[in-house]
C-alpha positions as CSV (number, residue, x, y, z in Angstrom):
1,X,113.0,61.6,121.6
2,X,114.2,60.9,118.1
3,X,114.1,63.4,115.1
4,X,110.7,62.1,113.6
5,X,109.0,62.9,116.7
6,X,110.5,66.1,117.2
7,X,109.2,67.0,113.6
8,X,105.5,65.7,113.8
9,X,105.2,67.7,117.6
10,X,106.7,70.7,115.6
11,X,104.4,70.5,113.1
12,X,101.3,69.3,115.2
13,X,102.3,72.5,117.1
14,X,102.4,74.8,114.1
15,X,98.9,73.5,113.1
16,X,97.2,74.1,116.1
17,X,98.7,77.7,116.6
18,X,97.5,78.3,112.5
19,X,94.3,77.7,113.9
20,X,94.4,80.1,116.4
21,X,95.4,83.0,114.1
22,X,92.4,85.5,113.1
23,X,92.8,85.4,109.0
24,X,91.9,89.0,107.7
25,X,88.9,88.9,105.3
26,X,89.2,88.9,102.0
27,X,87.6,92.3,101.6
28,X,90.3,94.1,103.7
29,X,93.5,91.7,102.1
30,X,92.1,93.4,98.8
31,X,92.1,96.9,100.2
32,X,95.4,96.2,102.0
33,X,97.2,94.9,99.1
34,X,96.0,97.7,97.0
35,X,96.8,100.6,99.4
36,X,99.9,99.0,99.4
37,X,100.5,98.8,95.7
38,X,99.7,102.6,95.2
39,X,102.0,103.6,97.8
40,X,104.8,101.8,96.3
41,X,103.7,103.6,93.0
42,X,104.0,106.5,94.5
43,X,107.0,106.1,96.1
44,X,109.1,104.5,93.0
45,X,107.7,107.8,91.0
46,X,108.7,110.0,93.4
47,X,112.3,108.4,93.5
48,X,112.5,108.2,90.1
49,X,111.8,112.2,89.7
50,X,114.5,112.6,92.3
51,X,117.0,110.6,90.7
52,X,116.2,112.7,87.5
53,X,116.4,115.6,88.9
54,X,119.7,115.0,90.3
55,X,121.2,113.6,87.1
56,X,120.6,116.7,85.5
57,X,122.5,119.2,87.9
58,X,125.7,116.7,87.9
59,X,125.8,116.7,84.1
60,X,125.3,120.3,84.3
61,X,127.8,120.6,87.0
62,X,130.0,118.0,84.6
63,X,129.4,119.7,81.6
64,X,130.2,123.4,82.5
C-alpha cells in the first residue's frame, strides 16, 4: 500500500469516527466555557493574593 492510500484510509477513517462523536450543544459549550472562565478567574486571583502576601513577609523578613 503506498503512502497516498494510507493517508486517504486515515483520513476516510477519521471522518467516519467524527461522525460518530455526540457534539455538546451549544447551550451547554456556553455554560462550559464560562464556568470555566470564572474558575480560572478565580484561581489566578487567588494566586495572585498568595504571591502578594508572600512578597510582603520576605521583604519584611529582608528588610529587618
Amino acid at each position: 500500500m503506498n503512502i497516498f492510500k494510507k493517508i486517504k484510509s486515515s483520513l476516510t477513517d477519521v471522518k467516519n469516527e467524527a461522525k460518530k462523536v455526540t457534539w455538546p450543544s451549544k447551550k451547554i459549550t456556553i455554560k462550559d466555557s464560562f464556568i470555566i472562565i470564572v474558575i480560572s478567574l478565580t484561581t489566578a486571583a487567588f494566586l495572585g493574593g498568595v504571591d502578594y502576601v508572600l512578597s510582603l513577609i520576605i521583604e519584611n523578613i529582608y528588610t529587618a
